[in-house]
C-alpha positions as semicolon CSV with decimal commas, in nm:
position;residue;x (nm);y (nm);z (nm)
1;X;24,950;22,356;-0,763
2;X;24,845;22,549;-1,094
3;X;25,105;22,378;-1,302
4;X;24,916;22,060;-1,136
5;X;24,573;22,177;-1,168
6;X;24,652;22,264;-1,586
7;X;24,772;21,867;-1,640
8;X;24,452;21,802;-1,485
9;X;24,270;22,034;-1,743
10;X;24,504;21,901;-2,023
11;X;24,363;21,546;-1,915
12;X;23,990;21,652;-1,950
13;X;23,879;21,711;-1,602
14;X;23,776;22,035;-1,414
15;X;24,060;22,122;-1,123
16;X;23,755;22,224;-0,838
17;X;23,959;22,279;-0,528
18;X;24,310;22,252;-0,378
19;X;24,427;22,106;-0,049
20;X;24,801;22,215;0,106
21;X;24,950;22,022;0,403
22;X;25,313;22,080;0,542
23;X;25,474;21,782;0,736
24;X;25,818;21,708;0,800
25;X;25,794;21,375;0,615
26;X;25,490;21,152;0,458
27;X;25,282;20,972;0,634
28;X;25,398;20,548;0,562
29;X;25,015;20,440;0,546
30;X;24,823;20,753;0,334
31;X;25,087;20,996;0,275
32;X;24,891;21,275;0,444
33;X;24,741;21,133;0,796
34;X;24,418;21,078;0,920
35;X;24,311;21,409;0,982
36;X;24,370;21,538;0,629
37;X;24,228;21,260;0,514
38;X;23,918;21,313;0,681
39;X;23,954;21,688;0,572
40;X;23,950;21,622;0,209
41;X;23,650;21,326;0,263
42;X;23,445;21,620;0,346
43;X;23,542;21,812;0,057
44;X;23,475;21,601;-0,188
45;X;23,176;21,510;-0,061
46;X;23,073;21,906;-0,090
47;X;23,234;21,937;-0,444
48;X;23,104;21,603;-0,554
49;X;23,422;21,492;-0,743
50;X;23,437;21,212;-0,818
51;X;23,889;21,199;-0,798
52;X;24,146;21,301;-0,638
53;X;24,488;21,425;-0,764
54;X;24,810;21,413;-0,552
55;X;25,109;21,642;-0,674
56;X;25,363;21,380;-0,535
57;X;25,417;21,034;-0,605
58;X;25,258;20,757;-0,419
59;X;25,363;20,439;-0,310
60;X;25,075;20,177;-0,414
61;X;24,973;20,131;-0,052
62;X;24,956;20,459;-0,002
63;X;24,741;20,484;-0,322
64;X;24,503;20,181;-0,216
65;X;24,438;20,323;0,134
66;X;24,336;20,683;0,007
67;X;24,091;20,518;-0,258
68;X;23,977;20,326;0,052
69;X;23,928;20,587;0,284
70;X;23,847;20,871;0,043
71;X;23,591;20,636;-0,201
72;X;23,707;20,818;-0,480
73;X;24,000;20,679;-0,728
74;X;24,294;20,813;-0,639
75;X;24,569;20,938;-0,932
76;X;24,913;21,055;-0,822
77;X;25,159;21,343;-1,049
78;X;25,317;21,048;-1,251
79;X;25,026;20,867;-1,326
80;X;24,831;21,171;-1,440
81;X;25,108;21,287;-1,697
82;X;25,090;20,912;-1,849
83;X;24,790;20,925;-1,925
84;X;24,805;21,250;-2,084
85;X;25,119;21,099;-2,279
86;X;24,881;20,783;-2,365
87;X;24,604;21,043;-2,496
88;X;24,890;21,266;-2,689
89;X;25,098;20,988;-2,830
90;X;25,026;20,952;-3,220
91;X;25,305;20,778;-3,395
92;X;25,396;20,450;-3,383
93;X;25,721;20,483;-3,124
94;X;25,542;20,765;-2,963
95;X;25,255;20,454;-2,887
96;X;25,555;20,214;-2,778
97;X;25,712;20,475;-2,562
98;X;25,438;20,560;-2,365
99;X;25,274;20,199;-2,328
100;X;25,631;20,090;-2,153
101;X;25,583;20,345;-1,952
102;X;25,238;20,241;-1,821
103;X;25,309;19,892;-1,763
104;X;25,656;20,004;-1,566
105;X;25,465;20,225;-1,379
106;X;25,140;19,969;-1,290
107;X;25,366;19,649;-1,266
108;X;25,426;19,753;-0,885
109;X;25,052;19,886;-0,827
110;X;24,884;19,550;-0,897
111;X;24,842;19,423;-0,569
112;X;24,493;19,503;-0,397
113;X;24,346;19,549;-0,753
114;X;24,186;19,185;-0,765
115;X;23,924;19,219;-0,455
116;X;23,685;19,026;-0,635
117;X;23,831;18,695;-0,677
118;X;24,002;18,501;-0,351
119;X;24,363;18,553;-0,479
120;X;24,447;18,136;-0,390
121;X;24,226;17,947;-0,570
122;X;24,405;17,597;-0,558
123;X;24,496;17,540;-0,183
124;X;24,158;17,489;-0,056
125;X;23,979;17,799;0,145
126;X;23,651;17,940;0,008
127;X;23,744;17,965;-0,342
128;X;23,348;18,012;-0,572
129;X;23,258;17,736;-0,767
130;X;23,408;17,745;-1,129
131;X;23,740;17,946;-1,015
132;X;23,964;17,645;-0,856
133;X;24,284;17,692;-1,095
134;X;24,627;17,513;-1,099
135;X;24,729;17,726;-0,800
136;X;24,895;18,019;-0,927
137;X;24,699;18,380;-0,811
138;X;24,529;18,596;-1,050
139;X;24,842;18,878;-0,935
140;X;25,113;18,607;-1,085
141;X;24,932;18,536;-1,394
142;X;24,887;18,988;-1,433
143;X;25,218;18,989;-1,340
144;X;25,361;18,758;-1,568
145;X;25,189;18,878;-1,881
146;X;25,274;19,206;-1,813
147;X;25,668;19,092;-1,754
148;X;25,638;18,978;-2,122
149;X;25,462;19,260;-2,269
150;X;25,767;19,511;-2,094
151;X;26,018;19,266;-2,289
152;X;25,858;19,253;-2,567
153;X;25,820;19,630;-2,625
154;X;26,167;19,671;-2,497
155;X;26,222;19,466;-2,814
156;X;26,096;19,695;-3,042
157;X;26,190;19,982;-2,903
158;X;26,563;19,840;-2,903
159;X;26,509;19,834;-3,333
160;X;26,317;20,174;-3,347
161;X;26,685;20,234;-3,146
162;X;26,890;20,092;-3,419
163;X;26,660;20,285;-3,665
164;X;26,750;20,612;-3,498
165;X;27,150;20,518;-3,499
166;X;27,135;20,417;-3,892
167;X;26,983;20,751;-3,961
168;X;27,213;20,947;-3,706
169;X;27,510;20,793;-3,911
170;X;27,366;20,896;-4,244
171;X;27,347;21,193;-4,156
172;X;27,711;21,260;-4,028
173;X;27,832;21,096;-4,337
174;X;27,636;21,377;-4,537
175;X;27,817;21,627;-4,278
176;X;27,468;21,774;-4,205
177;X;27,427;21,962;-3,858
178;X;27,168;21,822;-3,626
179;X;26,991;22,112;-3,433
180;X;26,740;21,955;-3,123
181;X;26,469;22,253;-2,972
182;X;26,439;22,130;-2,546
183;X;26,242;22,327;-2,287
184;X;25,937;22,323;-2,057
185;X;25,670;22,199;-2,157
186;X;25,454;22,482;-2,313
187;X;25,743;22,640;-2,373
188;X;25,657;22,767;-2,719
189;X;25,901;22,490;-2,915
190;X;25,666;22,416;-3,184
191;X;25,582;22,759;-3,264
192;X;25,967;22,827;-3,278
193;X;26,040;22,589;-3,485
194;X;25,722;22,684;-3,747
195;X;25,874;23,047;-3,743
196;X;26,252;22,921;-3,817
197;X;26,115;22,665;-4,063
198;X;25,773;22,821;-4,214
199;X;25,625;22,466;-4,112
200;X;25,232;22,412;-4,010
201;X;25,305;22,189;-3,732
202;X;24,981;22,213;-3,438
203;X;25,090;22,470;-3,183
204;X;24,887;22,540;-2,939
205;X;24,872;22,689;-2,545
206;X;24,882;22,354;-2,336
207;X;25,057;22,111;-2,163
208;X;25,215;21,832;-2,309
209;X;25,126;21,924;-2,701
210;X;25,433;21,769;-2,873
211;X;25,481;21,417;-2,792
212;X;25,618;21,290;-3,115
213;X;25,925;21,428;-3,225
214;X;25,901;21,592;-3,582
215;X;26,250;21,691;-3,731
216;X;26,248;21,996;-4,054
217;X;26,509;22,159;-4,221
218;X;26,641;22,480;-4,153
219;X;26,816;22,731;-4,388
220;X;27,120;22,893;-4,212
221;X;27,267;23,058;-4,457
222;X;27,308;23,062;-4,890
223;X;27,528;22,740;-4,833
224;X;27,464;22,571;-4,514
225;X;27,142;22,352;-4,412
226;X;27,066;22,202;-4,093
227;X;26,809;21,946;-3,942
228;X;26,622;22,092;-3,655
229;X;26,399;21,865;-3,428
230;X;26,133;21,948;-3,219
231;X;26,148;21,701;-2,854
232;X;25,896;21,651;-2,606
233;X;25,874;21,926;-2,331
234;X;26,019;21,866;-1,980
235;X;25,782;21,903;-1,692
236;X;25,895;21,916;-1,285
237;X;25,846;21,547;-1,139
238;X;25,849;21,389;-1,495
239;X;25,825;21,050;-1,418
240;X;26,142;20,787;-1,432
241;X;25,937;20,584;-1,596
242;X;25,871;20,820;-1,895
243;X;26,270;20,920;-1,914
244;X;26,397;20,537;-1,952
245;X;26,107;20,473;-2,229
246;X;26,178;20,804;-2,449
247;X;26,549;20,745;-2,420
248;X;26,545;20,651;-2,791
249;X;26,421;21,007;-2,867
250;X;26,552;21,197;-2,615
251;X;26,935;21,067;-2,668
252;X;26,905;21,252;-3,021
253;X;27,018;21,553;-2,789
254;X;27,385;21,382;-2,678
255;X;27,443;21,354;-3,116
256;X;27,262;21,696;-3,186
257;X;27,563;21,969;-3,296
258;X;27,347;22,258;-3,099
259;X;27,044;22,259;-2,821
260;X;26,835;22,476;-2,835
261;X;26,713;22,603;-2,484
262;X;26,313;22,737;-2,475
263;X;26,255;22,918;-2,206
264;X;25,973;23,104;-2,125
265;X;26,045;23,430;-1,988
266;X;25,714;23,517;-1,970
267;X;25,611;23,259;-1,714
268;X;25,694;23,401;-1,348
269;X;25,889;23,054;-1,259
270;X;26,074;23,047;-1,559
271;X;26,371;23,025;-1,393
272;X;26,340;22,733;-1,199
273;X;26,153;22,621;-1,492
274;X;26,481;22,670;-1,734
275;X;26,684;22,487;-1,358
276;X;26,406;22,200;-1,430
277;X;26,544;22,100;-1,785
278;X;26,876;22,203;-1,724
279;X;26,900;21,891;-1,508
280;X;26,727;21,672;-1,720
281;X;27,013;21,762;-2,005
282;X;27,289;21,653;-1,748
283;X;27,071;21,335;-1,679
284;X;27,099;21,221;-2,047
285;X;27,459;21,320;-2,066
286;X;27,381;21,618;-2,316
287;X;27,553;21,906;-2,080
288;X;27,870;21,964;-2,311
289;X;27,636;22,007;-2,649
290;X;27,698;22,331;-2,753
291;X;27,345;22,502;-2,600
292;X;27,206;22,877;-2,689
293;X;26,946;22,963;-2,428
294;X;26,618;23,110;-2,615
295;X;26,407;23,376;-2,396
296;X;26,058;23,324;-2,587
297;X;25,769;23,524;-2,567
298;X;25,968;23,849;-2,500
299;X;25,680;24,060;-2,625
300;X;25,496;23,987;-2,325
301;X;25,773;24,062;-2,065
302;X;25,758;24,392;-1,934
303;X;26,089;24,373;-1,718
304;X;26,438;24,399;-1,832
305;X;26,558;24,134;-2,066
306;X;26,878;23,887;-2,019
307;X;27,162;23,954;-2,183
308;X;27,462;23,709;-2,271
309;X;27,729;23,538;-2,531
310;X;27,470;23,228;-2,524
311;X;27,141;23,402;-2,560
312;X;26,855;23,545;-2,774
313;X;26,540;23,719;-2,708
314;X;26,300;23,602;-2,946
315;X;25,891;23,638;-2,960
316;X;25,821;23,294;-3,161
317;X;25,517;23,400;-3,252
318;X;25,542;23,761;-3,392
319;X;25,884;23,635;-3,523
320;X;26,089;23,915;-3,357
321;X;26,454;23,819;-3,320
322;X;26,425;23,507;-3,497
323;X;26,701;23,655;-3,780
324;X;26,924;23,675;-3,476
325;X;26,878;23,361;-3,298
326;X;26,974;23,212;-3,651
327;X;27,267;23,417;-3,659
328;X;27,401;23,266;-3,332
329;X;27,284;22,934;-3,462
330;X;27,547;22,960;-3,758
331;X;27,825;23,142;-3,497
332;X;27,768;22,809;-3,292
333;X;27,765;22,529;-3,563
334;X;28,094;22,747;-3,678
335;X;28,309;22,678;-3,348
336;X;28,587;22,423;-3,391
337;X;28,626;22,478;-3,710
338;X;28,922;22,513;-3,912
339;X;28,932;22,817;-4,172
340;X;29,174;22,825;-4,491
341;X;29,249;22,932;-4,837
342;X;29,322;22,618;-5,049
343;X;29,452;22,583;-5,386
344;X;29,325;22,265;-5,543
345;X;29,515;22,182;-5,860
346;X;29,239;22,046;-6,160
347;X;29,385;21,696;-6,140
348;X;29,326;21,671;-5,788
349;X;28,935;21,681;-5,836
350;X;28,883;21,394;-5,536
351;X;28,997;21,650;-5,297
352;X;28,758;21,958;-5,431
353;X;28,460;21,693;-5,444
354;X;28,550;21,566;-5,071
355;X;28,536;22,010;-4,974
356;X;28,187;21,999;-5,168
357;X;28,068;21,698;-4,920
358;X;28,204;21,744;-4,630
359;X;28,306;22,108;-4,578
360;X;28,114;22,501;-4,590
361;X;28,282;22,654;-4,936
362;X;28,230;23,022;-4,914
363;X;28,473;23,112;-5,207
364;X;28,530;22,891;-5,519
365;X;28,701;23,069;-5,811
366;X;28,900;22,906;-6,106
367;X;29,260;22,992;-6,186
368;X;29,480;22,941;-6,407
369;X;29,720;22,665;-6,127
370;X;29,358;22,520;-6,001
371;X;29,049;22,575;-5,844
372;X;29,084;22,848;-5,533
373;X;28,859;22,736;-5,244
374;X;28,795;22,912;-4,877
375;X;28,648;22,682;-4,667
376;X;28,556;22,571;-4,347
377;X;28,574;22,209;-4,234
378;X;28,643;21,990;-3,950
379;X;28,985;21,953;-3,755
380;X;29,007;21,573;-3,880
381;X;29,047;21,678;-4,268
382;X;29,348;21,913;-4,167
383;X;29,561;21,641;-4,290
384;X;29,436;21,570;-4,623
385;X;29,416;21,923;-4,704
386;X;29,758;22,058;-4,552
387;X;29,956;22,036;-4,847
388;X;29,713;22,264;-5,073
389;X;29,718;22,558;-4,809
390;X;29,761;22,915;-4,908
391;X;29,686;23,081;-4,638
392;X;29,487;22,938;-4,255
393;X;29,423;22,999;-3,954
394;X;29,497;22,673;-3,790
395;X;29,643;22,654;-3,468
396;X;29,976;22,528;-3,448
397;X;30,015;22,254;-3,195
398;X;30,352;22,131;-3,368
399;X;30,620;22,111;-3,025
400;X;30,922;22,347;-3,057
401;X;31,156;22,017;-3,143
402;X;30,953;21,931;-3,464
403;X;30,911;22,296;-3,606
């Protein structure tokens, strides 16, 4: 109920009071029965709001008979984080992304929301003067339009898609390692990825900050480089609706190399918090990324702090263990890689200039048989560059018969 009463702040309004109910299911007509109903009436009567905001989502009769009875307009969880996505949302996909979303989410809603016009105007009845149409209702006309605005921003979506997949394969030509920062929302991503990166991007303590993705590059070591992207924060609940329309951004994390895993330690739910988005990376197929787990704001946890292979303690913004998570980054983009000492004769320039592109060169001296080269590269190059080996640590998956 806090988390729900900050979205409400995030929105703009004023959280005044909070009602609990336990049942063993919903009620079918207002979710929370007629004596509840009648409980929070009274209420906000006495408070004088002027909404009311349900933690759980609502089916749209469920929504129209609580506006009825409670004469106040009625939001549910889902529809409340939309519209703080609508208010957030500054780029152009951002704007597509969340608009989907909206009509998705109202397309089944509709009904009950055209009280002032008889919804039959063709077939006779007591239809006003001036409103007798060809005999399709007001809800079939709303319904069609919005049918074609949904396809139509499916359509561009689909080429902000192809956008994405151009650049993805641009990318792994260049051999550059894509690094994507997930988490709660309010997790402290931004301010991690300003500390890794020295970049200004707007920080601050609220829900829902980042919508648009922003993507920076990141200095692992005197050779290396890597992209690193900051993603919209995860939230309990988050709406279906949301998930299918940022698909285009959020699949970035099944090509990213490494996730990085916010978590913050000093929120008392963090762990079902870290559970929360742990799910939501098995939902978009990311679970076998390579993923470091990142403890934020340690400086303000006074109890004993985790300890792992796959995690780092960091405060993001005092910097503290920042040098290390970096560290582990480099350990991590490392794995899978093959490691030798290759002996590149001078004529044989092709194969030093495909090392330069495509592999990490961390010793290149010149000799008087050729250029010497230790490297590390991927498996799939092992072929090309077998035959200039001095000395690797390859495994050998030859069977006994061909050795």
């Amino acid at each position: 109920m806090a988390e729900l009463a900050a979205l409400v702040e995030t929105a703009g309004g004023e959280a005044v009071a909070s009602v609990l109910q336990n049942r063993d299911a919903p009620d079918p007509r207002s979710f929370i029965g007629d004596g509840k109903v009648r409980e929070m009436k009274e209420l906000i009567e006495v408070q004088e709001c002027d909404m009311a905001v349900f933690d759980n989502e609502l089916s749209p009769s469920q929504m129209r008979v609580l506006s009825e009875e409670l004469g106040v307009k009625v939001l549910d969880r889902s529809g409340l984080i939309l519209d703080i996505f609508a208010q957030r949302a500054r780029t152009r996909e951002g704007q597509l992304q969340v608009e989907l979303a909206q009509y998705q989410y109202l397309m089944p809603r509709l009904t009950g929301m055209w009280k002032h016009l008889v919804r039959q105007t063709a077939g006779g009845g007591s239809s006003p003067i001036g409103t007798r149409g060809p005999g399709e209702t007001q809800l079939e006309t709303d319904r069609r339009h919005i049918r074609r605005k949904i396809q139509k921003l499916e359509e561009e979506l689909e080429t902000v898609r192809k956008v994405r997949g151009t650049q993805r394969r641009r990318r792994e030509k260049n051999a550059i390692p894509v690094i994507a920062i997930v988490g709660y929302t309010n997790a402290g991503k931004s301010t991690l990825l300003n500390c890794l990166t020295g970049s200004d991007i707007p920080a601050n303590d609220r829900l829902f900050d980042t919508l648009d993705t922003t993507t920076r590059r990141l200095k692992i070591n005197d050779r290396e480089e890597a992209l690193i992207s900051d993603t919209v924060g995860f939230i309990r609940k988050l709406p279906h609706h949301l998930v299918e329309a940022f698909k285009s951004t959020l699949e970035e994390l099944c090509y990213a190399d490494v996730l990085l895993h916010v978590i913050d330690i000093s929120n008392t739910d963090w762990e079902e918090q870290a559970a929360v988005v742990d799910g939501l990376i098995a939902e978009l197929g990311a679970e076998r990324t390579p993923c470091i787990r990142v403890y934020n704001k340690c400086d303000k946890f006074m109890g004993e702090l985790p300890r792992g292979k796959d995690c780092v303690c960091v405060s993001a913004r005092t910097g503290e263990g920042t040098g290390t998570l970096v560290e582990q980054i480099e350990r991590t983009l490392d794995l899978g890689k093959y490691h030798a000492r290759l002996l590149i004769p001078y004529a044989n320039g092709s194969v030093l200039e495909l090392l330069h592109r495509e592999a990490s060169i961390t010793r290149l001296e010149y000799e008087g048989g050729g250029v010497s080269v230790d490297a590390a590269f991927k498996p799939e190059l092992w072929g090309r560059l077998r035959g200039y080996s001095v000395w690797n640590d390859v495994p050998d998956t030859r069977e006994e018969w061909e050795r």
